[in-house]
N, C-alpha and C positions, 0 to 999 in steps of 0.2 A: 096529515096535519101540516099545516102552512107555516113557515118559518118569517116571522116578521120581523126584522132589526129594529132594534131600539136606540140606539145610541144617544148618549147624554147632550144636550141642548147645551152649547159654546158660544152659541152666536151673539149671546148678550156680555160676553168675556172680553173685557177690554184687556189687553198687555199694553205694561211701559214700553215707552222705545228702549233700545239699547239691548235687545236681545237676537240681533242679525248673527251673532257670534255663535252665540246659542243653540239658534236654532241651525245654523248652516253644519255645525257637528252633530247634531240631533239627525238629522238629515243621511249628511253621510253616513253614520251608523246605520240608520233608516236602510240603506241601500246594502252596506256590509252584511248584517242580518239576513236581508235577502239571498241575497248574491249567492253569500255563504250555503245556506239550506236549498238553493236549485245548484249549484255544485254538487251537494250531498247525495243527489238527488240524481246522478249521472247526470244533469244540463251542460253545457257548455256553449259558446259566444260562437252567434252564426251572425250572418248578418242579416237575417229574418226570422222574426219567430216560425221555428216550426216544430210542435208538437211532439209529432212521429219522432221526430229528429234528434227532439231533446236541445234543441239551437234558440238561443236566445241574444237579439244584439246588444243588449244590456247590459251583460255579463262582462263590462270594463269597470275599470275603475270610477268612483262617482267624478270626479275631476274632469271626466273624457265625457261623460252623457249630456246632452243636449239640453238647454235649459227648459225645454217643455218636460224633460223625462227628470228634471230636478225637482220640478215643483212637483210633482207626485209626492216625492219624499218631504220635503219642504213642508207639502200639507197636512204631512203625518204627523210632523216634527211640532207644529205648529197644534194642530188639536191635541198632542198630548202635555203642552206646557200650560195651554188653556185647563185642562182638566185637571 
């Protein structure tokens, strides 16, 4: 059997402005949550992912991540205020 996602249709979701605050601790949590559970998980902060390894460079604080590696979370943060 083939697994198809579904996920609920946002894109017609308008938000007011004024939720930059919002969403930017939505976010960081976003990443704590993670962080937290590959900690859990034996992971630890390499500076490449590798697998075997259990090394991940993301395993900083959300503060330290790169803004390409924010918006991941950012866009989590964001479909779930939409929903």
């Amino acid at each position: 059997m083939a697994y198809l996602p579904q996920p609920l249709d946002e894109s017609k979701v308008d938000l007011p402005e004024g939720l930059d605050e919002l969403t930017e601790s939505l976010a960081k949590n976003v990443h704590e949550v993670w962080s937290s559970g590959r900690l859990a998980e034996g992971w630890k902060w390499g500076p490449v992912r590798d697998d075997a390894k259990k090394e991940h460079p993301c395993l900083i604080p959300y503060e330290e991540l790169s803004e390409e590696e924010k918006s991941y979370d950012r866009a989590t943060a964001l479909s779930t205020i939409k929903l």
